[in-house]
C-alpha positions in Angstrom: -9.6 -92.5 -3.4 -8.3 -95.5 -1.8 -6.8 -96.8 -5.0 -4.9 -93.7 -4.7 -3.9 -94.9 -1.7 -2.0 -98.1 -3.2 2.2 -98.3 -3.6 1.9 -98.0 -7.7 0.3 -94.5 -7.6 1.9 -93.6 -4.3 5.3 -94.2 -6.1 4.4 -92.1 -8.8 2.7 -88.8 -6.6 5.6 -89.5 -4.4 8.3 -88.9 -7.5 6.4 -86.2 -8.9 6.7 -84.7 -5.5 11.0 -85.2 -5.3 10.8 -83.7 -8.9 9.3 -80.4 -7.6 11.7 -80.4 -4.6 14.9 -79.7 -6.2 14.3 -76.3 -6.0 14.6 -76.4 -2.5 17.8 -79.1 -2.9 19.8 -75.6 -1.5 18.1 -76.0 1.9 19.7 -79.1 2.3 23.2 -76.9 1.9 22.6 -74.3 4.7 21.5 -72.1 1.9 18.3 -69.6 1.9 15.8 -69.8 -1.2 14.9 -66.6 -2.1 11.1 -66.1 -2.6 10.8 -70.0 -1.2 6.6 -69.5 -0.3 5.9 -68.1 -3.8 7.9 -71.0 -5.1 5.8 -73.8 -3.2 2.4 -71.8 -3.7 3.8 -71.8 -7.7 4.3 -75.4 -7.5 1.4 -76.0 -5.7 -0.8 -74.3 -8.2 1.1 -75.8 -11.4 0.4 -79.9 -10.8 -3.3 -79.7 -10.4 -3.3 -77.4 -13.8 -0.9 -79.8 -15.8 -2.9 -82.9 -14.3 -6.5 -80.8 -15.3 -4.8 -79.6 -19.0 -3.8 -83.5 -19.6 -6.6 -85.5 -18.0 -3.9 -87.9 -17.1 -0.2 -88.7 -16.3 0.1 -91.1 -19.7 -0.2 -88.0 -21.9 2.4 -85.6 -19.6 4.5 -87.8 -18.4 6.9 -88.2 -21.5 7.7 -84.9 -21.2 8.9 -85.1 -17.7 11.9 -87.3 -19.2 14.2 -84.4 -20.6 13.7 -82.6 -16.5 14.3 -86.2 -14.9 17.6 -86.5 -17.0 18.4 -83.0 -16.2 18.5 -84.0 -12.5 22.1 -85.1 -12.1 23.0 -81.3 -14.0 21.0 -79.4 -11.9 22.3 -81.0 -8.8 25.6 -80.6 -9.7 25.2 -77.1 -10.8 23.6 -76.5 -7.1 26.4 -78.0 -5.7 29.2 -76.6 -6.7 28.0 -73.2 -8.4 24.9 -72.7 -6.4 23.1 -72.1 -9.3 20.4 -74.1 -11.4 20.4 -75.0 -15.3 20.4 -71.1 -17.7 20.6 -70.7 -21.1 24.1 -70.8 -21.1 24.2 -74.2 -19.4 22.3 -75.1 -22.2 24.2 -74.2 -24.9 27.0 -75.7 -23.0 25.3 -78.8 -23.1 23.8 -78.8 -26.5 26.7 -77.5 -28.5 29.5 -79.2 -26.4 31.0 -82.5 -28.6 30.6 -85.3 -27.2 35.0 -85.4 -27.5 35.0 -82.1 -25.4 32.4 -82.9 -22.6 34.7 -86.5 -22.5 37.6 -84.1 -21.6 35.9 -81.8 -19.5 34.1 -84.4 -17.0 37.1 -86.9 -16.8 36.0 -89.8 -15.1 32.6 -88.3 -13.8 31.6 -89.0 -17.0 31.0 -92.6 -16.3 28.8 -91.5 -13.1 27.2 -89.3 -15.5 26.1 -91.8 -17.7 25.3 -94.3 -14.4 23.0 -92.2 -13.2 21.4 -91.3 -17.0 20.5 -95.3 -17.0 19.1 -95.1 -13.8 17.3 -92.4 -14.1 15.5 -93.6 -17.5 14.9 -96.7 -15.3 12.8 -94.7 -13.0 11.2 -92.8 -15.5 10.0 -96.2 -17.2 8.7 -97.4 -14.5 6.5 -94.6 -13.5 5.6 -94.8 -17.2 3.9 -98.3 -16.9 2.5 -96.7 -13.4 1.0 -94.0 -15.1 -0.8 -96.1 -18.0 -1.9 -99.1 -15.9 -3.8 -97.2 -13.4 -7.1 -95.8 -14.0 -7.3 -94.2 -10.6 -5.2 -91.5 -11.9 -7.3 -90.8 -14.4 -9.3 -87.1 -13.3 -12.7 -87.4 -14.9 -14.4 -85.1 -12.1 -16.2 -82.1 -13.2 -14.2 -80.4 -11.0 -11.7 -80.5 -14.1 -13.2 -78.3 -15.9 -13.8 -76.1 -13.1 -10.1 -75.6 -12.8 -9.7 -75.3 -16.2 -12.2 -72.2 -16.4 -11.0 -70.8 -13.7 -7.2 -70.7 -14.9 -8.5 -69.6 -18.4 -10.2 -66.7 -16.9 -7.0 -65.5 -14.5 -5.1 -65.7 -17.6 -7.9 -63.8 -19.6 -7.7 -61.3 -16.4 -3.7 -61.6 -16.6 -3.2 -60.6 -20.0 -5.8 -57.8 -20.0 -3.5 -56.7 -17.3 -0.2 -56.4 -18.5 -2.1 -55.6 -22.0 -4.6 -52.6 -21.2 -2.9 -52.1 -17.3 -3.6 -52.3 -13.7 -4.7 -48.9 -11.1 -1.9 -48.2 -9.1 -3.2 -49.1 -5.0 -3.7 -45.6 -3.2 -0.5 -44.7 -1.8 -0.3 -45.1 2.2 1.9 -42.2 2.2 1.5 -38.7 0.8 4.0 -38.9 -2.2 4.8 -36.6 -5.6 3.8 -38.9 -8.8 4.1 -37.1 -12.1 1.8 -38.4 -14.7 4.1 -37.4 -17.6 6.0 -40.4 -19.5 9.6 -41.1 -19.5 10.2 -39.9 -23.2 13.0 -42.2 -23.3 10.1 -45.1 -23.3 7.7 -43.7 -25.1 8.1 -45.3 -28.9 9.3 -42.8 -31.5 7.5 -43.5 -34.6 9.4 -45.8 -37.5 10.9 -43.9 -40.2 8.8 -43.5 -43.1 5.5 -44.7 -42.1 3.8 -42.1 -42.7 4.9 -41.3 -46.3 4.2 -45.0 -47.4 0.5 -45.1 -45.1 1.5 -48.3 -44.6 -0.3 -49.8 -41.1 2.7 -50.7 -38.5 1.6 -53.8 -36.7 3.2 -52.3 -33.2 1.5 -48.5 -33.9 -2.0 -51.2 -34.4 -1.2 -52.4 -31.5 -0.5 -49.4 -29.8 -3.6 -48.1 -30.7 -6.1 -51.0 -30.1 -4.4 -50.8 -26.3 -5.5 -47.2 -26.1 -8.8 -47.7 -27.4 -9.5 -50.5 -24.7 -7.9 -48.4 -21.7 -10.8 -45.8 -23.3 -13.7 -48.0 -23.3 -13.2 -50.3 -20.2 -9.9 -49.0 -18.4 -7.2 -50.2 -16.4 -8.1 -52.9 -14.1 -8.7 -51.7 -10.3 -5.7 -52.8 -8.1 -7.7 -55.3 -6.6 -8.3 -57.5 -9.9 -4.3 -57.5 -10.7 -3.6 -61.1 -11.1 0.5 -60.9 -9.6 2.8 -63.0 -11.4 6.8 -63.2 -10.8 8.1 -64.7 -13.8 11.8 -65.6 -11.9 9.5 -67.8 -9.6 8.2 -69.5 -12.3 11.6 -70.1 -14.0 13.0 -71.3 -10.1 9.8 -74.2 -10.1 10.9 -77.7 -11.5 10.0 -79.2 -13.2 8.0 -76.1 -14.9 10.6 -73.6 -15.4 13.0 -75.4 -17.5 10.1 -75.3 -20.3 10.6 -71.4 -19.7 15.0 -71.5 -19.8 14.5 -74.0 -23.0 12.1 -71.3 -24.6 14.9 -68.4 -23.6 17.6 -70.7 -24.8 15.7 -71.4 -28.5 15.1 -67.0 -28.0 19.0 -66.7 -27.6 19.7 -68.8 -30.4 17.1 -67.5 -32.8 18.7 -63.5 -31.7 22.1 -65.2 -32.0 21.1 -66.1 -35.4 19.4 -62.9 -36.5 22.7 -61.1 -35.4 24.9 -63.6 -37.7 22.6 -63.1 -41.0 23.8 -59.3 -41.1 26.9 -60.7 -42.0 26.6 -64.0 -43.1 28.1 -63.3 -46.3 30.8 -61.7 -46.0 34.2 -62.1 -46.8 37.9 -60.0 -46.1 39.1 -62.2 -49.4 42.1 -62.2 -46.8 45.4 -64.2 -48.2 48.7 -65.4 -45.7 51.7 -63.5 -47.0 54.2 -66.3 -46.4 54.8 -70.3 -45.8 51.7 -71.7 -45.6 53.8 -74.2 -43.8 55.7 -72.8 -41.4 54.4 -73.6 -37.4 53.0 -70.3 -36.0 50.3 -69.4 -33.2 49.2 -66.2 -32.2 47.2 -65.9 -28.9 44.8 -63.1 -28.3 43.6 -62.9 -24.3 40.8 -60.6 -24.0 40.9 -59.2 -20.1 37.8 -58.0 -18.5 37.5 -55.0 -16.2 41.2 -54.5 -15.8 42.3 -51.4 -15.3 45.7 -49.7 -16.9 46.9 -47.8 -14.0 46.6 -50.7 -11.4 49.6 -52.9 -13.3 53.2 -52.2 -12.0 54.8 -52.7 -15.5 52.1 -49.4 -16.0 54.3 -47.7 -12.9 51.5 -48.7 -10.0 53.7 -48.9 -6.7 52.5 -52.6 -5.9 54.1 -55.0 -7.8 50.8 -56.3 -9.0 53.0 -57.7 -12.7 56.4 -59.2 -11.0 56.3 -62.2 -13.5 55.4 -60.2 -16.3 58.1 -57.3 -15.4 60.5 -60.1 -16.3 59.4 -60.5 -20.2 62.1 -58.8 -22.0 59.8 -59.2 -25.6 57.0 -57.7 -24.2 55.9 -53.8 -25.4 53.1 -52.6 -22.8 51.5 -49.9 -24.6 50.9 -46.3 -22.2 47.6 -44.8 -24.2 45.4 -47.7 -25.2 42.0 -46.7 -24.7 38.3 -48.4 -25.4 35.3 -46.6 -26.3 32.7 -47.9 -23.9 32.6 -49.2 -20.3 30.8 -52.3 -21.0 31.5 -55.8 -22.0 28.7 -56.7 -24.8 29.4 -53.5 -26.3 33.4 -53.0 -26.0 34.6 -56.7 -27.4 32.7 -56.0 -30.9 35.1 -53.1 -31.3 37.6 -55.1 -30.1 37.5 -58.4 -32.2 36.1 -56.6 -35.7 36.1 -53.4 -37.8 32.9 -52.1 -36.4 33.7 -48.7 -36.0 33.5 -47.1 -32.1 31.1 -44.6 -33.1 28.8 -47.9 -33.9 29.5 -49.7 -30.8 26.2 -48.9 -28.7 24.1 -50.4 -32.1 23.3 -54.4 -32.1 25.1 -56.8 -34.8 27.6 -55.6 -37.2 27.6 -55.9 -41.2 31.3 -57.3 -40.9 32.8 -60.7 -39.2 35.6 -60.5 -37.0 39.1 -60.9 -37.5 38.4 -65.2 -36.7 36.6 -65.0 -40.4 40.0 -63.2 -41.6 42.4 -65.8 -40.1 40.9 -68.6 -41.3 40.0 -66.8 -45.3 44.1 -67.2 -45.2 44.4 -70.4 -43.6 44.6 -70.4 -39.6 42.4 -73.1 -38.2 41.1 -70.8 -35.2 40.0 -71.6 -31.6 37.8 -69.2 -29.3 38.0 -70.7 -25.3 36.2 -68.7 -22.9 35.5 -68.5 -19.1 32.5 -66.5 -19.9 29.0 -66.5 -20.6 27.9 -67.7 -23.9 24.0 -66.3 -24.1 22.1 -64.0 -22.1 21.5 -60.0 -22.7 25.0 -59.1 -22.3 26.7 -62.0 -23.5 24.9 -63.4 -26.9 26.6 -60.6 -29.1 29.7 -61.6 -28.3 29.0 -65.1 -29.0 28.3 -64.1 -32.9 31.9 -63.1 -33.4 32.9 -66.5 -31.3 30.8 -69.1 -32.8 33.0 -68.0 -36.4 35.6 -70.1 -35.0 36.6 -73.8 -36.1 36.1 -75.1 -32.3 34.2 -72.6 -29.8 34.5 -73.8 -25.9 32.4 -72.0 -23.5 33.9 -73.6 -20.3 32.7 -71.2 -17.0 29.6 -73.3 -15.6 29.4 -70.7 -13.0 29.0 -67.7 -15.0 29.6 -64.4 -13.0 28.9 -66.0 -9.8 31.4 -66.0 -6.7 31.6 -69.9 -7.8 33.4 -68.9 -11.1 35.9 -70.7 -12.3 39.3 -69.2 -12.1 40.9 -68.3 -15.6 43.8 -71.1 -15.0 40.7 -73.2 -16.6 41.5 -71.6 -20.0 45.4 -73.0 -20.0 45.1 -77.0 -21.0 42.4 -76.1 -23.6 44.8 -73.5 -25.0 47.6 -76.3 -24.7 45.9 -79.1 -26.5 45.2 -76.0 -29.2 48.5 -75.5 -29.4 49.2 -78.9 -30.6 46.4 -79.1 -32.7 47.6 -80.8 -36.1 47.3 -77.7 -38.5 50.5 -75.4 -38.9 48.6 -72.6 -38.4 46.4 -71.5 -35.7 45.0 -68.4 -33.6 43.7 -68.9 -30.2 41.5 -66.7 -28.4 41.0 -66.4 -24.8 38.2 -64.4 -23.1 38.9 -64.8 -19.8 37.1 -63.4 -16.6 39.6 -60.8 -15.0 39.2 -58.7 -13.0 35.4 -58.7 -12.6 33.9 -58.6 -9.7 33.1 -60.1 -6.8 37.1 -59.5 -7.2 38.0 -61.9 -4.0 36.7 -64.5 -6.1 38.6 -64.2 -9.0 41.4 -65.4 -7.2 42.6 -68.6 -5.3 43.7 -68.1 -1.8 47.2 -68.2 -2.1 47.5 -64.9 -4.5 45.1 -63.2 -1.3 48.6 -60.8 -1.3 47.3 -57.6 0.1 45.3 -57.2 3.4 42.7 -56.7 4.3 40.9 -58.1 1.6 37.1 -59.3 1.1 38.5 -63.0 0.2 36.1 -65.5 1.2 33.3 -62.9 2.3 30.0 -64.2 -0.2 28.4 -61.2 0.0 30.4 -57.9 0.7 28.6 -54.7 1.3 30.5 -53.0 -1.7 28.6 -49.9 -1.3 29.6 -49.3 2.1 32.9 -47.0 2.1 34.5 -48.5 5.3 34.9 -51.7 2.7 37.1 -49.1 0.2 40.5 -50.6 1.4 39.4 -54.2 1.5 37.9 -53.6 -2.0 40.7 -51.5 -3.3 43.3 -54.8 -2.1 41.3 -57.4 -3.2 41.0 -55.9 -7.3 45.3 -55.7 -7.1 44.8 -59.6 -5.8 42.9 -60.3 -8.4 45.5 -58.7 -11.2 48.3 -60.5 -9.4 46.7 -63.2 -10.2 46.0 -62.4 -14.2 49.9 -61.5 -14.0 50.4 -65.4 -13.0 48.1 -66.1 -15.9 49.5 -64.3 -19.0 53.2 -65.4 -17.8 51.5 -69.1 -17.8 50.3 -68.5 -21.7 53.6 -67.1 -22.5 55.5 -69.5 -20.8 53.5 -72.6 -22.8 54.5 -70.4 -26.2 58.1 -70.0 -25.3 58.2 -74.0 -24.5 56.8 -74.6 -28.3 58.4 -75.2 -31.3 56.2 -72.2 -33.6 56.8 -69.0 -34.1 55.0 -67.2 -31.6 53.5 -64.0 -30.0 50.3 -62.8 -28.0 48.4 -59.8 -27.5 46.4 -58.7 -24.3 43.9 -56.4 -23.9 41.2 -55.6 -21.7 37.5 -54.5 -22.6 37.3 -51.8 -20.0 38.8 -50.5 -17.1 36.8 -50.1 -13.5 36.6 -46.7 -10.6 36.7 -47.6 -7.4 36.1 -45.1 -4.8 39.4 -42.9 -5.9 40.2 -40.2 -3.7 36.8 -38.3 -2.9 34.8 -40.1 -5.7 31.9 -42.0 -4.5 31.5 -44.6 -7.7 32.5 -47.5 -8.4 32.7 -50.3 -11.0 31.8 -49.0 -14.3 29.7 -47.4 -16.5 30.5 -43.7 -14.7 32.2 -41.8 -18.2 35.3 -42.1 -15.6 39.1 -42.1 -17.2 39.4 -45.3 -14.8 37.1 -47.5 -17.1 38.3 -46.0 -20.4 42.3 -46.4 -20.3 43.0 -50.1 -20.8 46.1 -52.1 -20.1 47.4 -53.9 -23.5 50.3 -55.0 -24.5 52.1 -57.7 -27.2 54.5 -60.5 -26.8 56.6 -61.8 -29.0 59.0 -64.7 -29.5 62.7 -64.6 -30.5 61.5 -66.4 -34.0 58.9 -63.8 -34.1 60.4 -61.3 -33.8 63.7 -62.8 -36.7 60.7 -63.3 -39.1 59.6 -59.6 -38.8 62.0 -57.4 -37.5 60.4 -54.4 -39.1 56.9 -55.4 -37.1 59.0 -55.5 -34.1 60.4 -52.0 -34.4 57.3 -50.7 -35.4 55.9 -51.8 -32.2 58.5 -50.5 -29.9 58.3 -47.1 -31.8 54.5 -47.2 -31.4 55.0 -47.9 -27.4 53.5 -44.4 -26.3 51.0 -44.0 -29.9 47.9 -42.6 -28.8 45.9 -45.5 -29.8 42.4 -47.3 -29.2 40.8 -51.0 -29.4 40.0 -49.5 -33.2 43.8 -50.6 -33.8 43.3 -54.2 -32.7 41.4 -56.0 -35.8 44.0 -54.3 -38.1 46.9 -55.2 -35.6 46.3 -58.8 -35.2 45.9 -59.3 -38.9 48.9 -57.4 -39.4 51.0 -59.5 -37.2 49.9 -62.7 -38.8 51.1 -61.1 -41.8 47.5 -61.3 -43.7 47.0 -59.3 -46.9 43.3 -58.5 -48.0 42.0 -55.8 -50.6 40.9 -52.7 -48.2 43.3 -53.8 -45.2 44.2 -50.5 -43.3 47.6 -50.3 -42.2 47.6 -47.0 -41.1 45.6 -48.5 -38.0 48.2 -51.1 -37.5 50.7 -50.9 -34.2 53.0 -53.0 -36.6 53.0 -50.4 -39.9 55.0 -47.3 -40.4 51.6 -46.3 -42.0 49.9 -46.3 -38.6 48.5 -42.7 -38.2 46.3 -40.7 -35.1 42.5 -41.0 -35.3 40.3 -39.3 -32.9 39.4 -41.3 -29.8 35.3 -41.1 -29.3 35.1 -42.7 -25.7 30.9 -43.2 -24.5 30.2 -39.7 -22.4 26.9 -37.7 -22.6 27.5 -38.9 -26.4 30.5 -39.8 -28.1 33.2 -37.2 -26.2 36.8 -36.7 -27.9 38.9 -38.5 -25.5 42.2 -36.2 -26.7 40.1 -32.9 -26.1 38.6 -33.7 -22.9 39.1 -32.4 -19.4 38.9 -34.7 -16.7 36.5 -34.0 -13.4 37.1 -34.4 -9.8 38.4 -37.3 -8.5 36.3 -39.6 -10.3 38.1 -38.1 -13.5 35.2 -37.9 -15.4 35.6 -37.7 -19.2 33.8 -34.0 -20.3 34.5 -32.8 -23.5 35.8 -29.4 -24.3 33.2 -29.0 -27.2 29.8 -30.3 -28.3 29.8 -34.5 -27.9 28.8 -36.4 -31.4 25.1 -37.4 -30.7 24.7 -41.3 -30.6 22.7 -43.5 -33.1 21.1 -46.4 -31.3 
């Protein structure tokens, strides 16, 4: 013990010890930690265990190095997004070049790599710490009595969440109905029985029904608790878990790509291969058509891009689902609405199209790049010649603002090839909607700028919520008149399309919802519209007529893939101009908007206030 006791091994505890505080680095801010006793008790628990699993520090400690280096991230992360390391700041980091990260950082990135060298010169020298000192070397047999005991709570554990754990008698008289959800209960695969062939899950099914038989459920009591968040919050623990979720992301990302991995549109530019031209595609998020005064709202929520005299804002755009991961597919390919609620598509996007026929293409976004809602869209995004993922705040009131989008999309711009299309999927108008915004577009009053956490449910907040969404569109009108203005200032042959994946309801009239997913008219007509540059619009007149004529065409984000290729002027075998806004060929289709199934938008009545979508006849049932 008292060789424990000496600086070497006091040096080493005593880092292994700041390791597991950065956790608790937001303390040091003025900030709470959620769940902080569970954390410590975590921690707690987890050293003796590693130490017991490893017998000593010279086996573990090499894999402390990737969480030591991480330090500086995770710190900064904290800092300034008050957040630590996800998946998505791990694909950030792993698939950024080392050109991009240079332009990103600036000169930080020479404190970066400062405090890289210094760190490694730490770890080193706890390295020759932890193999030069025998006193750290745990050859009590109270060892093994740890490791039995932690083999059988995880035996306990997993015949828990395998078998189940008796609910504790309820402290209140209360109505529980025994029957399952049929919505969980697994419908049999298609088939099995005709082909008798054994389906591991049924097996597995049924082996867990045969134990809950023999030996039950375990009694309330036994229930070994464990809150896998916590374990993801400890450190240097947890990262193990976000780098497993991160390889889980990539290996769903890449199960999503094989579907259609190879396929091709055989798609061919009609035109001079040489001539300069970029198109621009900004994908808005949660915007909302009726809120924009070139729509006809009363604010003047557009005033710069009321003064775009090539600009066409279309009146009847709608999308077929309320929802981000599931709307942009639609959006960005030819998967059919109808399809939109099913994972991965059998098609690429219109990225794969533009570069068949020779656009070298860019996707730069101030969104996520993994997670649940986020990975499918990162599919259609990784098909592009440079993908930038640039938001390290995600969705969190420390976002950055979309004006982060504008010098990538410059130096894009004046990339080398002729051609190029540049896609933009910005953050909107999502909410926290106050922070969406800087302060100086805070227009309309009262407003829940600089309030962290507003109580959006409360409807006393309806005004301050209500301002602080037109703020936030002011604020996208700055935006788009930015992108425009950096086309108009180049020498191509230019034009740009907008369009937002869904709209949002917020407390109209009498209606008590808000955000989305509510079947409400609010969420399913978009704003959209095209710009278009004088050279544009000399090179294809016709287009340009087309689009004017098309102005008030009942139309859907089914018409974008078709449009886009349209306007670059790209020819392929089974291209469908009758859904092209630039074609004379451009025909009706009926509208199938998400609503107790798939609803015809065109023969729908619209509820109450909240102007819910109902449909006059029986909705299409939905495949899943």
């Amino acid at each position: 013990m008292r060789s424990l006791l000496r600086p070497s091994p006091l040096f080493l505890l005593f880092s292994y010890l700041l390791l597991s505080a950065i956790p608790f680095f937001s303390l040091m801010l003025g900030k709470p930690i959620e769940k902080g006793w569970q954390l410590l008790a975590m921690e707690i628990i987890c050293w003796p265990v590693l130490w017991a699993v490893f017998k000593h520090p010279r086996w573990f400690h090499f894999l402390l190095l990737p969480a030591m280096l991480a330090i500086p991230i995770e710190i900064y992360l904290r800092l300034y997004f008050g957040q630590s390391i996800s998946t998505h700041h791990l694909g950030i980091l792993l698939e950024t070049s080392p050109k991009e990260a240079i332009e990103f950082l600036g000169q930080k990135v020479w404190l970066l790599l400062f405090l890289t060298l210094m760190i490694t010169a730490w770890w080193w020298s706890l390295l020759k710490i932890a193999l030069n000192t025998p006193a750290l070397h745990w050859q009590h047999p109270s060892r093994w009595a740890l490791i039995s005991m932690v083999m059988m709570g995880f035996c306990i554990w997993g015949y828990g969440e395998y078998v189940g754990v008796r609910a504790a008698p309820p402290t209140v008289t209360a109505s529980i109905s025994d029957s399952a959800d049929d919505e969980d209960t697994p419908a049999p695969a298609a088939g099995a029985q005709s082909t008798g062939k054994v389906i591991p899950q049924a097996w597995l099914e049924h082996q867990r029904q045969t134990l809950s038989k023999l030996l039950g459920p375990l009694p309330s009591w036994a229930g070994i608790h464990y809150d896998e968040d916590v374990f993801t919050s400890t450190w240097p623990f947890g990262l193990a878990v976000r780098v497993a979720d991160f390889w889980s992301e990539r290996g769903y990302l890449s199960k999503l790509s094989e579907k259609s991995r190879n396929f091709r549109f055989n798609a061919t530019l009609g035109g001079d291969p040489k001539l300069a031209q970029t198109i621009v595609v900004v994908l808005g998020e949660s915007s909302r058509y009726d809120r924009w005064s070139l729509n006809g709202y009363e604010r003047e929520t557009n005033p710069l891009l009321s003064l775009e005299d090539n600009l066409v804002s279309f009146s009847d755009m709608i999308t077929a689902v309320a929802a981000t991961r599931l709307s942009v597919p639609v959006i960005v390919s030819r998967k059919p609405a109808a399809q939109s609620l099913k994972a991965g598509f059998s098609e690429k996007s219109f990225l794969s199209a533009f570069k068949e026929a020779g656009f070298k293409t860019f996707w730069i976004s101030n969104q996520m790049s993994f997670g649940q809602f986020d990975t499918p869209i990162s599919v259609f995004a990784k098909e592009a010649d440079v993908t930038q993922f640039l938001n390290l705040g995600g969705f969190t009131n420390s976002s950055s603002f979309d004006d982060i989008l504008l010098d990538p999309m410059s130096r894009a711009m004046n990339d080398a090839a002729p051609k190029k299309l540049i896609v933009l999927h910005t953050l909107g108008n999502h909410w926290n909607y106050s922070h969406r915004y800087p302060k100086e577009y805070d227009h309309w009053k009262p407003s829940l700028f600089g309030v962290d956490n507003p109580a959006y449910t409360e409807l006393k907040n309806k005004p301050a919520l209500s301002n602080s969404y037109d703020n936030s569109i002011l604020y996208t009108d700055w935006i788009l008149s930015e992108v425009i203005q950096r086309l108009k200032a180049s020498q191509q042959v230019t034009s740009m399309m907008y369009i937002s994946d869904h709209g949002q309801t917020l407390y109209d009239g009498t209606c008590g919802l808000a955000f989305h997913g509510h079947n409400t008219q609010y969420e399913f007509h978009i704003p959209a519209f095209i710009w278009y540059s004088d050279d544009y619009q000399q090179l294809f007149p016709e287009k340009i007529r087309q689009l004017k004529r098309h102005q008030k065409f009942r139309l859907s984000t089914e018409n974008v893939f078709h449009t886009l290729l349209d306007m670059g002027n790209i020819r392929y075998p089974d291209e469908r101009l009758n859904w092209s806004i630039l074609s004379p060929q451009l025909v009706a289709h009926t509208r199938y908007v998400d609503s107790y199934g798939w609803s015809d938008y065109d023969n729908a009545t619209l509820k109450g206030d909240c102007r819910e979508v109902i449909d006059k006849k029986t909705p299409v049932r939905q495949e899943k």
